[in-house]
ROVO-955738 format. One line per field, with one value per residue (C-alpha): residue number from 1; residue in one letter; x, y, z. Coordinates in nm, 3 decimals, padded with zeros to 5 digits, always signed. Layout:
BEGIN
lose	c(NUM; ...)
paro	c(A; ...)
xx	c(X; ...)
yy	c(Y; ...)
zz	c(Z; ...)
END
This chain:
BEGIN
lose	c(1; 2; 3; 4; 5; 6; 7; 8; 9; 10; 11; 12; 13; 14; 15; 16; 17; 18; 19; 20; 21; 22; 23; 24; 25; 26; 27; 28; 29; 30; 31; 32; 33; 34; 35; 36; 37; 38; 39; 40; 41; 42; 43; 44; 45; 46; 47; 48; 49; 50; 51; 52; 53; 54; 55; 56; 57; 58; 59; 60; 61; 62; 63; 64; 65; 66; 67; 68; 69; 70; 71; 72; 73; 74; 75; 76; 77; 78; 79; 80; 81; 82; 83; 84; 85; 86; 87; 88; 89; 90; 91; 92; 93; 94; 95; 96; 97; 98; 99; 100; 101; 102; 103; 104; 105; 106; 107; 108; 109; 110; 111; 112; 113; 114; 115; 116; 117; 118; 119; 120; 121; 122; 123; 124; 125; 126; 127; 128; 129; 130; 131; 132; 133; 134; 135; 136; 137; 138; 139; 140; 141; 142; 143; 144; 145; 146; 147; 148; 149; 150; 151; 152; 153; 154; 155; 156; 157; 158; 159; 160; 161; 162; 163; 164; 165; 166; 167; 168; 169; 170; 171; 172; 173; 174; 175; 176; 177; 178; 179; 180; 181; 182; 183; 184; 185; 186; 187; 188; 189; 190; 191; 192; 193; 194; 195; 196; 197; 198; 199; 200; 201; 202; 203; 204; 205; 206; 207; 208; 209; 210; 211; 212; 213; 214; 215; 216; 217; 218; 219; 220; 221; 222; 223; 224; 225; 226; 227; 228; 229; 230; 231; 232; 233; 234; 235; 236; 237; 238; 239; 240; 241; 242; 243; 244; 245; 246; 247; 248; 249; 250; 251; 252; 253; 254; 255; 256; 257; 258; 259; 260; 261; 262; 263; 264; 265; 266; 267; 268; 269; 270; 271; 272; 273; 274; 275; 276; 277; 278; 279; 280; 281; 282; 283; 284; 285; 286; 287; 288; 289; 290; 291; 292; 293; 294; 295; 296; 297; 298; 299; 300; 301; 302; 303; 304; 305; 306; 307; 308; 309; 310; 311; 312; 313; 314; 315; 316; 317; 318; 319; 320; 321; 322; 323; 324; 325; 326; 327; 328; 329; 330; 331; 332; 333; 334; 335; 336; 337; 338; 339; 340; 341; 342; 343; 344; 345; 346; 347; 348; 349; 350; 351; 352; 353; 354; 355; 356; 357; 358; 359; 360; 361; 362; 363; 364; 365; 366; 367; 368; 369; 370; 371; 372; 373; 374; 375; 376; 377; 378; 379; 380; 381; 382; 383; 384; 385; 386; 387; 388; 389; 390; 391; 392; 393; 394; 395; 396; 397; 398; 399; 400; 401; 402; 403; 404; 405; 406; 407; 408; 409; 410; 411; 412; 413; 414; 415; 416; 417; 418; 419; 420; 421; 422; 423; 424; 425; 426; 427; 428; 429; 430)
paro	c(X; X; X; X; X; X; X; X; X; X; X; X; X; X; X; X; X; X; X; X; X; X; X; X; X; X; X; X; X; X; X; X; X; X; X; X; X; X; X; X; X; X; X; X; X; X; X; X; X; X; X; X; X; X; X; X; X; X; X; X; X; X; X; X; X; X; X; X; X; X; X; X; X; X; X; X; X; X; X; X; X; X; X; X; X; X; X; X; X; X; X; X; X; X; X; X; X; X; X; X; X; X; X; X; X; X; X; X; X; X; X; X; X; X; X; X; X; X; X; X; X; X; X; X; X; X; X; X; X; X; X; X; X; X; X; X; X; X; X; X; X; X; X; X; X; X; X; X; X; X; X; X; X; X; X; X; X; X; X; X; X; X; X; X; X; X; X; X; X; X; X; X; X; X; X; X; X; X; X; X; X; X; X; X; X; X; X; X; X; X; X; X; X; X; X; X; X; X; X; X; X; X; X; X; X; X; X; X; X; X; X; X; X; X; X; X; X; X; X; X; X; X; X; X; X; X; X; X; X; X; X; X; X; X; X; X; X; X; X; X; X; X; X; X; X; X; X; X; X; X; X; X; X; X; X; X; X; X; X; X; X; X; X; X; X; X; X; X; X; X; X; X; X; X; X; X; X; X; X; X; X; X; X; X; X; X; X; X; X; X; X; X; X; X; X; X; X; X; X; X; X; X; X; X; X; X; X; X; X; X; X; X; X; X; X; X; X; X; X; X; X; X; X; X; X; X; X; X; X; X; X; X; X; X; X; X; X; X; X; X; X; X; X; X; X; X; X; X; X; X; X; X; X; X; X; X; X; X; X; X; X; X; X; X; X; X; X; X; X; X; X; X; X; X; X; X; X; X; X; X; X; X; X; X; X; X; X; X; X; X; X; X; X; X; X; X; X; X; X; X; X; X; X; X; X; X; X; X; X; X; X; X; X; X; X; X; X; X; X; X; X; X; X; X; X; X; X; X; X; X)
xx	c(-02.226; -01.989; -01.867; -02.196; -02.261; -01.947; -02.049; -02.463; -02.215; -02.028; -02.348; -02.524; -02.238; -02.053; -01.719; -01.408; -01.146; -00.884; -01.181; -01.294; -00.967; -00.947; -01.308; -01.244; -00.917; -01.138; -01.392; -01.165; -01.028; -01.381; -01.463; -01.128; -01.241; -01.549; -01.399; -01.206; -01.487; -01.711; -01.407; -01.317; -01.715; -01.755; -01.427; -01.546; -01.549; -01.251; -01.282; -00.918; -00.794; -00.549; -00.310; -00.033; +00.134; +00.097; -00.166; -00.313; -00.314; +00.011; +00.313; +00.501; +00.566; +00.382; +00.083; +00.062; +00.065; -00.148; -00.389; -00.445; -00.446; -00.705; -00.934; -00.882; -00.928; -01.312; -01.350; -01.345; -01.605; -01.375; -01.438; -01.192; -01.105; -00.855; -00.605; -00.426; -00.278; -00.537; -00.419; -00.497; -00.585; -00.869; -00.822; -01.160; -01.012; -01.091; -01.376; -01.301; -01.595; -01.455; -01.199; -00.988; -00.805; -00.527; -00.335; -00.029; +00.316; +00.565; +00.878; +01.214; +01.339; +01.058; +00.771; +00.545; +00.545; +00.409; +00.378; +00.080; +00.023; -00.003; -00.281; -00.366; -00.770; -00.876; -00.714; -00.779; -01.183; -01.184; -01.045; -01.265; -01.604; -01.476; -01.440; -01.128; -01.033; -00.714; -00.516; -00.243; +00.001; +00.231; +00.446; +00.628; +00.628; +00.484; +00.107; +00.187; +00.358; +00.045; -00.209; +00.048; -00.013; -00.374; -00.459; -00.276; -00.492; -00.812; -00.672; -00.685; -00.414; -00.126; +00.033; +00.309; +00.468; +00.805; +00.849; +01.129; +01.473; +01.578; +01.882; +02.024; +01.905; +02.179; +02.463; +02.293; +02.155; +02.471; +02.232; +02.552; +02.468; +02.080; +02.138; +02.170; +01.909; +01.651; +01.795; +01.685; +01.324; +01.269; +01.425; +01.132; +00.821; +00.794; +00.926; +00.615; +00.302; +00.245; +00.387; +00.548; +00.461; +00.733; +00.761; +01.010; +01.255; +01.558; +01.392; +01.285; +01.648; +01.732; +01.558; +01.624; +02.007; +01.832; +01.719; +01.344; +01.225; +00.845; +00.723; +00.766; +00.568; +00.636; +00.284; +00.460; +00.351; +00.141; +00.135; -00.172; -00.098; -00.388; -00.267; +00.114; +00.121; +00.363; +00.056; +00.064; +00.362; +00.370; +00.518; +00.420; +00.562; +00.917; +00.901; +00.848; +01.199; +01.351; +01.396; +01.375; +01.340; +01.705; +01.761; +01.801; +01.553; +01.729; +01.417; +01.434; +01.071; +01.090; +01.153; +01.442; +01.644; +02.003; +01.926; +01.780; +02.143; +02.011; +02.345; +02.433; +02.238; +02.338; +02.695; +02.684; +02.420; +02.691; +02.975; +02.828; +02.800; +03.111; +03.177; +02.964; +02.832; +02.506; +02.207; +02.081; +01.845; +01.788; +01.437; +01.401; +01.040; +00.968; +01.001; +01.131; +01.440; +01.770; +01.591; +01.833; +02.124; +02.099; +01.966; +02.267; +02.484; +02.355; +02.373; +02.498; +02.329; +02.024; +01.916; +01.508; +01.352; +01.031; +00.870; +00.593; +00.369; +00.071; -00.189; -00.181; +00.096; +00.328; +00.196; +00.335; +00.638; +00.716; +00.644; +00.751; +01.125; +01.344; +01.541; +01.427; +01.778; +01.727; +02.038; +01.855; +02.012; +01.759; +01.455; +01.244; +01.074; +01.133; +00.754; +00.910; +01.082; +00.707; +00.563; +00.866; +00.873; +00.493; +00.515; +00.763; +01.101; +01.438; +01.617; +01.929; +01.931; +02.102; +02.039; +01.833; +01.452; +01.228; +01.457; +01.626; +01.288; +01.145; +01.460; +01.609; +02.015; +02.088; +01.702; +01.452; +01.768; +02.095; +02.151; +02.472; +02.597; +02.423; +02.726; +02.919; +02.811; +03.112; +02.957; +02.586; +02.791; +02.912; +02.611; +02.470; +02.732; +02.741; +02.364; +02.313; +02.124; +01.768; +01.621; +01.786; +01.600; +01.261; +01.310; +01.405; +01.152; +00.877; +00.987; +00.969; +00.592; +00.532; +00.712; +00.539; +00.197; +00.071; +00.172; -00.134; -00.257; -00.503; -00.190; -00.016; -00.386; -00.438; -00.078; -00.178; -00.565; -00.373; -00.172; -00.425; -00.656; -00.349; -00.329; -00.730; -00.703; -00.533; -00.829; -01.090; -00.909; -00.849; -01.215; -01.285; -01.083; -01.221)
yy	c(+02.589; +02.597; +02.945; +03.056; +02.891; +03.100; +03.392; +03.356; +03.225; +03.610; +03.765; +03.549; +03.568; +03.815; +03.601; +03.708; +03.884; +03.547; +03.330; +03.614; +03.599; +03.216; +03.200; +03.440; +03.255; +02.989; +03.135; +03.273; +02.892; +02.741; +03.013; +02.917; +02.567; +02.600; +02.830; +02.553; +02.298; +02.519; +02.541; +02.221; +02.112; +02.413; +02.305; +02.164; +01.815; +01.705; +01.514; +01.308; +01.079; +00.871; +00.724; +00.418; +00.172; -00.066; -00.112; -00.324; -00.651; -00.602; -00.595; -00.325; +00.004; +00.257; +00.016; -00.004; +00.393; +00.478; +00.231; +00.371; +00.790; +00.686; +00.566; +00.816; +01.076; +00.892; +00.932; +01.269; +01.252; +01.282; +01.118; +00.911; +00.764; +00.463; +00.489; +00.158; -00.177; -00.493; -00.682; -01.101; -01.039; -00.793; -00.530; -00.601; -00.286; +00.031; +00.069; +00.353; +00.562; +00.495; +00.254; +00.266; -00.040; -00.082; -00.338; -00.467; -00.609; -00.741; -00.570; -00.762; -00.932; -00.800; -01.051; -00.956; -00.567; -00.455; -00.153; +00.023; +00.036; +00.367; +00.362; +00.731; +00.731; +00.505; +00.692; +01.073; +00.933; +00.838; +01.113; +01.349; +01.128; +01.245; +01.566; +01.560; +01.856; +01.727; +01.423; +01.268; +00.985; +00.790; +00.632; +00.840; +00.473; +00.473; +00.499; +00.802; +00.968; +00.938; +01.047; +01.381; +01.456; +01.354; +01.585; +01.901; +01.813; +01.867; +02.189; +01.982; +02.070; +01.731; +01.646; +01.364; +01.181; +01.027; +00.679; +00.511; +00.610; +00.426; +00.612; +00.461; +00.164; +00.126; +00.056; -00.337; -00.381; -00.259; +00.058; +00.285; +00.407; +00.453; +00.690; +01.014; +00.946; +00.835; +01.114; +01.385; +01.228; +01.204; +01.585; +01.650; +01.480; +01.625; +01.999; +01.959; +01.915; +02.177; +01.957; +01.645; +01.495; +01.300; +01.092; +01.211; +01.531; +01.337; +01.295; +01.617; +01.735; +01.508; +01.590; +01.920; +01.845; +01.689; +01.938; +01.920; +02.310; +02.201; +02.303; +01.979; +01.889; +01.645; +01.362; +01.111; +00.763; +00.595; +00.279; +00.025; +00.049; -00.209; -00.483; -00.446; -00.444; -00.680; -00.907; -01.053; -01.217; -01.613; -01.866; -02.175; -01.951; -01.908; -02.287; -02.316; -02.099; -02.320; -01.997; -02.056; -01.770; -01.726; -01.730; -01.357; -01.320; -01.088; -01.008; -00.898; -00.810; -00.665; -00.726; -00.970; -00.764; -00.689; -00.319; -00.402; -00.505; -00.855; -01.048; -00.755; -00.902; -01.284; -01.205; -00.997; -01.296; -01.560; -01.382; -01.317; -01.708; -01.710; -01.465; -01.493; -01.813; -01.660; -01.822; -01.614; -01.640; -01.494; -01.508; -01.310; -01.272; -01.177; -01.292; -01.173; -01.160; -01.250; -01.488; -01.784; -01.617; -01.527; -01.872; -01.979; -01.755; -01.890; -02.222; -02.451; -02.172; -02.200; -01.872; -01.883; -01.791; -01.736; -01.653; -01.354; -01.316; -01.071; -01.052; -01.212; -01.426; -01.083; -00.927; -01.236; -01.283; -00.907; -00.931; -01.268; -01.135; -00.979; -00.694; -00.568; -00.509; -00.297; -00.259; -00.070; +00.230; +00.324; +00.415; +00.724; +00.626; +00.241; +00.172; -00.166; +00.047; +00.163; -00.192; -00.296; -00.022; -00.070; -00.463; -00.356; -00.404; -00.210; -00.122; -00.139; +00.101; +00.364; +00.713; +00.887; +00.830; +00.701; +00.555; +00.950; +01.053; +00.783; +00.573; +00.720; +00.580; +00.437; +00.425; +00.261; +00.134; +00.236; +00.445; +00.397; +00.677; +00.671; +00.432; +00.285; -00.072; -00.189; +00.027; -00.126; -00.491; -00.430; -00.280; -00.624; -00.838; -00.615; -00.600; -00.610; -00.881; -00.970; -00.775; -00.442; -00.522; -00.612; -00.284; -00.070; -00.246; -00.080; +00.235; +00.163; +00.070; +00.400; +00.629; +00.500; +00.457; +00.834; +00.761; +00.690; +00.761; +01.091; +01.338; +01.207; +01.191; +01.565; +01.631; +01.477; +01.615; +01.994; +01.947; +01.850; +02.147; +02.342; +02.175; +02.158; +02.537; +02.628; +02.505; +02.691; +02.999; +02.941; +02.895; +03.183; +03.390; +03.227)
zz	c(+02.835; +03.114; +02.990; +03.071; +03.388; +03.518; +03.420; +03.609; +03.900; +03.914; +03.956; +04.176; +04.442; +04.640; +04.641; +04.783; +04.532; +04.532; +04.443; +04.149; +04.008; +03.956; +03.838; +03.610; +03.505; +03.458; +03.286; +02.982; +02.982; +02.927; +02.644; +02.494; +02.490; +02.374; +02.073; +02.022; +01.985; +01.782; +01.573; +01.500; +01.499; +01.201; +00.989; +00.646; +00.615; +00.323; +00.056; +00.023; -00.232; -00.111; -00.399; -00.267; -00.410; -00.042; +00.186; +00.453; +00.489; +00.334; +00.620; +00.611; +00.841; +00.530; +00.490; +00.862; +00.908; +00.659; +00.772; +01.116; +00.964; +00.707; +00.978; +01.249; +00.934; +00.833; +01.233; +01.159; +00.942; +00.597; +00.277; +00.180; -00.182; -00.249; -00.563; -00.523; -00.712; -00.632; -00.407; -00.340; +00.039; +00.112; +00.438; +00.690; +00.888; +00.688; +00.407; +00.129; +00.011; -00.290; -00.465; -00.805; -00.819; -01.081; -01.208; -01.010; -01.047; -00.827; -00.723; -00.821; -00.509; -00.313; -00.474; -00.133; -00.258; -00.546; -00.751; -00.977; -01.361; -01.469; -01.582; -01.640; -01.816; -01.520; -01.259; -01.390; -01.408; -01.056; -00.933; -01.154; -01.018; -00.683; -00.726; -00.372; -00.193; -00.196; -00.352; -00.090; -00.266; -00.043; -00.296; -00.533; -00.802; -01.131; -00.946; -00.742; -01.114; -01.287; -00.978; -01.031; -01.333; -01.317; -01.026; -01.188; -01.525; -01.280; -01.089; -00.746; -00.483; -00.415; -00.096; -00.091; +00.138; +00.199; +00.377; +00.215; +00.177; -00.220; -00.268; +00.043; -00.091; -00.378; -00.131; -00.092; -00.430; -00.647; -00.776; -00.803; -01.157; -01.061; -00.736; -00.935; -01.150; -00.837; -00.620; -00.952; -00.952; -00.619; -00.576; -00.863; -00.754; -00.408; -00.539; -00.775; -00.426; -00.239; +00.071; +00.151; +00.500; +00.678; +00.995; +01.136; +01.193; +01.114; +00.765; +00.740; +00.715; +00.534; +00.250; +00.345; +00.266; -00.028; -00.207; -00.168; -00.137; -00.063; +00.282; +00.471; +00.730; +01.022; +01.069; +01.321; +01.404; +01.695; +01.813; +01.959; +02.328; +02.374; +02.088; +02.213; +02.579; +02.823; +02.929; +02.648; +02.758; +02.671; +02.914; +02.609; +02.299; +02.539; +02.561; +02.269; +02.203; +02.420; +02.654; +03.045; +03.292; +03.270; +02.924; +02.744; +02.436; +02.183; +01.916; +01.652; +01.388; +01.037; +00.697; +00.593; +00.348; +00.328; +00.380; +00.717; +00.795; +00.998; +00.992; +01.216; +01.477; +01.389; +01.394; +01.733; +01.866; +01.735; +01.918; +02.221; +02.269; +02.269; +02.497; +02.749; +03.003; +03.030; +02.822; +02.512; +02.245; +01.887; +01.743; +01.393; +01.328; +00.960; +00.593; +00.291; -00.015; +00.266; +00.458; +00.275; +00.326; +00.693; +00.752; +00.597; +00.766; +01.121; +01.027; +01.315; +01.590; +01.796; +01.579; +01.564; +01.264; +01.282; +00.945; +00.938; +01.256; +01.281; +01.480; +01.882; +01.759; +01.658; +02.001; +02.181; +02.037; +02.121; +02.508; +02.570; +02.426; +02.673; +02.445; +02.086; +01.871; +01.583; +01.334; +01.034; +00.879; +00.625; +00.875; +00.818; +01.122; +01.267; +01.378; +01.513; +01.776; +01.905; +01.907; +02.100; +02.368; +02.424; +02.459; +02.720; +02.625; +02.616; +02.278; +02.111; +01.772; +01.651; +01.714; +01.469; +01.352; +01.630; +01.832; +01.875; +01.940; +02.180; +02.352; +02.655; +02.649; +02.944; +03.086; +02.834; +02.541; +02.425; +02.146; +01.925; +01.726; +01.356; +01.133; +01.431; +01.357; +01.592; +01.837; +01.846; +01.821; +02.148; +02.328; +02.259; +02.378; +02.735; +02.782; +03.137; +03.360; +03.342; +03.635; +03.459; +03.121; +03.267; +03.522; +03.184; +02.997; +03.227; +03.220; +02.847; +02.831; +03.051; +02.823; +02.559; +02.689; +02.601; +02.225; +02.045; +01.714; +01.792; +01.693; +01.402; +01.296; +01.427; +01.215; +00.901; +00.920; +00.965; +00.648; +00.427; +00.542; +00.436; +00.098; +00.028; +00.131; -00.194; -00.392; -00.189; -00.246; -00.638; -00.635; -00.482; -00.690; -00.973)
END
């Protein structure tokens, strides 16, 4: 070991007292490391069920995340169960040790999402045959109820998380009367794990504010440097936008619902050709429940909608955009924001969630205060000329380039050794 080396080095050589000093800095460093290693390399192995309601190839920020944890977790040489609804389309990226599949059903207006039959026998069996250190459930649905109650029946420690804000959904949806009732169960689920992990420290106080007494614990989000990067940047796909080196690509990429406030976007996009003699362009890449109406509401425009990309194709159509324009207000993260900055562009959101964390105002985006929709309207209709996009763009992909997904998978790894802790110790006591 290194350590080791230093320490043969001391007695082999008369060096001078500066030099002793610094090797001997560097010798408590090395033994520090190697603690470290011998650490990590000696920390039990877990055993995790994983219980959600959505999950690759499905496309959706949650699906997404929890796609990339669960492998850097089996990395790490953890066992991994699957609680989930079957799905039509199979995920080639990540194999369980184990699967439970359940029966499924679609989610009114949201016939792409889906949700789990509780079905309690099948899912208490599987996670009994198991035997997990800990059980982890993403969705707090039907699914994620009866994992709950499953899990306590076996003694096994539960972790949650928290990725979608429904209470803020009812604003869009005319949900008035169900807020209170959501906002109760919600409040109840997590105050009944012995954590909730959240994305983000803007959603960590807010359920906070809440009510949610659980320690809560902040697992961020990475993004692919390598599958969203500018040189992926498409000459033929801007052609085919009918975009020319002078024309200003305003992109859009998400879900097309009203909570995702997109005829934001269209109606700032429709009045800054009004207003202005330079050339822009709208693409809106993504599918779902409002796609007729905003289609309908940019009828007559030049507005491009693209339907949903993945793969090369969703890569492309990032980099070969010019600014990413985000109008959501519902975010516990925004991992659109990532994939945006990485593919090297500039963007305009509001401040809180990632783009607080990640977009520097006036260097790599602009940040309008959190509710000022008229504010964030007119951002877009002053963006600035090419040159200052591309040159903010690149400071963009640079800030962004160090965010992988090693720590979030560090963050959530940490908090289930904290949960799975609490049955090691019952154990022991038993």
């Amino acid at each position: 070991m290194i350590g080791s080396m230093t320490t043969k080095l001391f007695k082999q050589h008369n060096f001078p007292e500066t030099q002793r000093f610094y090797l001997k800095q560097q010798h408590q460093h090395n033994i520090q490391q190697e603690l470290s290693i011998l650490e990590e390399t000696l920390k039990p192995k877990l055993k995790i069920t994983i219980v959600t309601e959505t999950w690759s190839p499905e496309i959706n920020g949650v699906a997404n995340s929890l796609l990339q944890l669960c492998k850097g977790l089996q990395k790490q040489g953890h066992r991994i169960q699957l609680i989930r609804p079957m799905q039509k389309n199979i995920c080639t990226e990540f194999q369980a040790e184990q699967e439970c599949l359940v029966w499924a059903k679609s989610i009114p207006k949201y016939t792409e999402m889906q949700f789990g039959m509780p079905q309690y026998v099948k899912v208490s069996k599987a996670i009994e045959r198991f035997s997990p250190d800990v059980v982890h459930i993403v969705t707090e649905g039907p699914l994620g109820l009866t994992a709950l109650y499953a899990a306590q029946a076996h003694q096994i420690p539960v972790s949650s998380g928290f990725h979608s804000t429904f209470h803020d959904f009812s604003r869009f949806f005319d949900l008035a009367l169900l807020v209170k009732p959501i906002e109760s169960y919600l409040r109840w689920f997590h105050n009944h794990t012995v954590l909730t992990c959240v994305p983000s420290q803007t959603t960590l106080n807010q359920l906070q504010d809440f009510g949610v007494t659980c320690p809560l614990v902040e697992v961020g989000r990475g993004v692919d440097t390598i599958r969203f990067q500018p040189e992926h940047r498409s000459e033929q796909m801007r052609l085919y936008w009918q975009a020319d080196a002078n024309t200003t690509v305003l992109l859009y990429v998400g879900r097309l619902s009203p909570e995702k406030e997109v005829d934001v976007l269209i109606q700032s996009y429709l009045n800054i050709k009004k207003q202005s003699s330079r050339k822009f362009k709208m693409v809106i890449v993504g599918d779902g429940p409002d796609r007729k109406r905003l289609t309908e509401m940019a009828n007559g425009s030049d507005v491009i909608f693209t339907g949903s990309l993945t793969g090369q194709s969703l890569a492309q159509a990032y980099a070969s955009a010019d600014v990413f324009v985000f109008a959501s207000q519902i975010e516990t993260f925004g991992n659109v924001v990532l994939e945006a900055m990485a593919s090297g562009l500039p963007v305009v959101a509001y401040n809180y969630a990632s783009p607080q964390r990640y977009v520097q105002h006036g260097k790599t985006g602009w940040l309008s205060p959190f509710g000022q929709v008229a504010h964030f309207m007119q951002t877009i209709i002053q963006l600035p000329a090419q040159t200052v996009l591309k040159t903010m763009g690149a400071q963009a992909r640079q800030d962004i380039e160090s965010v992988g997904w090693q720590y979030p998978v560090k963050q959530f790894e940490q908090a289930l050794y904290q949960v799975a802790s609490l049955k090691a110790s019952s154990s022991l006591r038993g």
